[in-house]
N, C-alpha and C positions, 0 to 999 in steps of 0.2 A: 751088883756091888760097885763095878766098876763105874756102871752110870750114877749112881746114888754120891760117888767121892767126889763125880765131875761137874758135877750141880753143885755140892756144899761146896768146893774150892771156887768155883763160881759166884755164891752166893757172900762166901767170908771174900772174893775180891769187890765186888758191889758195896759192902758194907763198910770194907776199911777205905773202899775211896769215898766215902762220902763226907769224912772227914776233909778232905782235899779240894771240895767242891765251896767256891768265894762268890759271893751275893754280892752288889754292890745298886745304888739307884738310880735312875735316870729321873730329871727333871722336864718336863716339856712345860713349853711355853704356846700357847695361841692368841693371835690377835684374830678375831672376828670381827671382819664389819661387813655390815650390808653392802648388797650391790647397786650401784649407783648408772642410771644407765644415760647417754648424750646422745641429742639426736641433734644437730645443725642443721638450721635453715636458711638462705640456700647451701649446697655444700659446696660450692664456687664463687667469689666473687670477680670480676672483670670491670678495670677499669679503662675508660677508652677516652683517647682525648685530652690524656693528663698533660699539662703545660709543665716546665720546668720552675722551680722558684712556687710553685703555686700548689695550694693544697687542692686535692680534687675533692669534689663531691662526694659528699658521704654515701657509703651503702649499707644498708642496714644488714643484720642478721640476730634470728634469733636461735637461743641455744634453750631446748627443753630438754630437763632430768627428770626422769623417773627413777623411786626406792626410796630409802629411808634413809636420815641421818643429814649430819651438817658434812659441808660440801666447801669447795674454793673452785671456781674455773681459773685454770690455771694457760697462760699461753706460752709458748714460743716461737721462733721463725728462722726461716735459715733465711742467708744474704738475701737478694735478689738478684738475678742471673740471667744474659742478654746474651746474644749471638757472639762468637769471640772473643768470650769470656770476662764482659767488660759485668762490674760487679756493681753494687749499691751496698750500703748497710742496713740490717735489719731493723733500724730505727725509720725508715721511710714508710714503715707499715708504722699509721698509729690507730687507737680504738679506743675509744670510753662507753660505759653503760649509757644508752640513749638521755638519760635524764640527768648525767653528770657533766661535770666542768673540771676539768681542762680533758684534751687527747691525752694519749699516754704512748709513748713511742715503745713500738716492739722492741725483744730483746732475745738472744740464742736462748737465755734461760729461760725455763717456765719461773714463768709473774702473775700472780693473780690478777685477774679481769675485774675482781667487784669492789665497788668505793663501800666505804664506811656503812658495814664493821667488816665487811672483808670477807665472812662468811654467809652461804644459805644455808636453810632446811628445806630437804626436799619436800615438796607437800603434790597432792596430784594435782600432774599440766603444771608442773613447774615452768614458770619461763621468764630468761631474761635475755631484753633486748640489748644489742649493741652498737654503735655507728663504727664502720670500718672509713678509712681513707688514704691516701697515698700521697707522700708529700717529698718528692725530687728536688733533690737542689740542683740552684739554678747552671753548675756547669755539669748535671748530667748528661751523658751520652744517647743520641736519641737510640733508641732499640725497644723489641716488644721483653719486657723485662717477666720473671716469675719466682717466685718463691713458694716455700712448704710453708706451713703454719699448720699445727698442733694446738688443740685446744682439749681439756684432757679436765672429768670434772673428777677430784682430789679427794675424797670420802677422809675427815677429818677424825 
C-alpha cells in the first residue's frame, strides 16, 4: 500500500509539472558553399638585382582552384622588412593578371587580383596567370628586404 501511494504521489507530481514545462523555438541558419581549393605556383618568388627607382622584372605565377562555384583571388601583404628594421610599404609589391594593363600595387587589405568582372567559376585546371614585380623608390635603403603575401581564393 505504501508503495502503491508512493508511485501515485509520484506520478500526480509528473503530471501537475507538466503544466510548468515552456517550449519555445530556435531558428538556425546555414550558409553552405563549396570548397574551393588554391594551389600556387611557384610558392616563392625572389627577386635579385633590384635597382632602386626601377621596376624589376616580372615574375610570373600561376594560381590553380579546384571545386565548384564563383570565386575572387583575393591578395594582401605585410610591409617589407630589411635588417635593422628599415621598412618599405606594401605598395612595392605590384601584380596584374598576365594579360592586363596597368600593375596594381599591393595593399595590407585583401584586394581582389582579377580584372573585369572581377569574378571566376571554377571549372577543372582552373588557372590564372599573374606577373608579380617590385618597385623601390629611388631613396630606398639597400638591404635584402622580405615580405608575407597571402593570396586566399574567396568562394562568393
Amino acid at each position: 500500500m505504501k508503495k502503491s501511494m508512493a508511485i501515485l504521489f509520484v506520478v500526480g507530481l509528473l503530471l501537475a509539472s507538466v503544466g510548468i514545462v515552456q517550449a519555445n523555438t530556435l531558428s538556425i541558419n546555414a550558409n553552405v558553399s563549396s570548397a574551393i581549393s588554391l594551389a600556387l605556383d611557384p610558392a616563392t618568388l625572389t627577386f635579385n638585382g633590384v635597382q632602386q627607382g626601377t621596376p624589376s622584372a616580372s615574375q610570373p605565377l600561376t594560381a590553380t582552384t579546384t571545386g565548384s562555384g564563383n570565386y575572387q583571388l583575393q591578395l594582401s601583404s605585410t610591409t617589407f622588412t630589411a635588417a635593422g628594421g628599415i621598412t618599405q610599404p606594401t605598395t612595392v609589391l605590384q601584380y596584374k593578371e598576365t594579360a592586363a594593363v596597368p600593375y596594381v600595387n599591393a595593399t595590407a587589405t585583401a584586394t581582389n587580383m582579377l580584372a573585369a568582372p572581377g569574378t571566376a567559376v571554377v571549372a577543372p585546371g582552373d588557372a590564372k596567370t599573374f606577373d608579380f614585380r617590385v618597385n623601390f623608390p629611388a631613396n630606398a635603403v639597400n638591404g635584402a628586404y622580405a615580405a608575407t603575401v597571402t593570396i586566399t581564393a574567396a568562394p562568393l
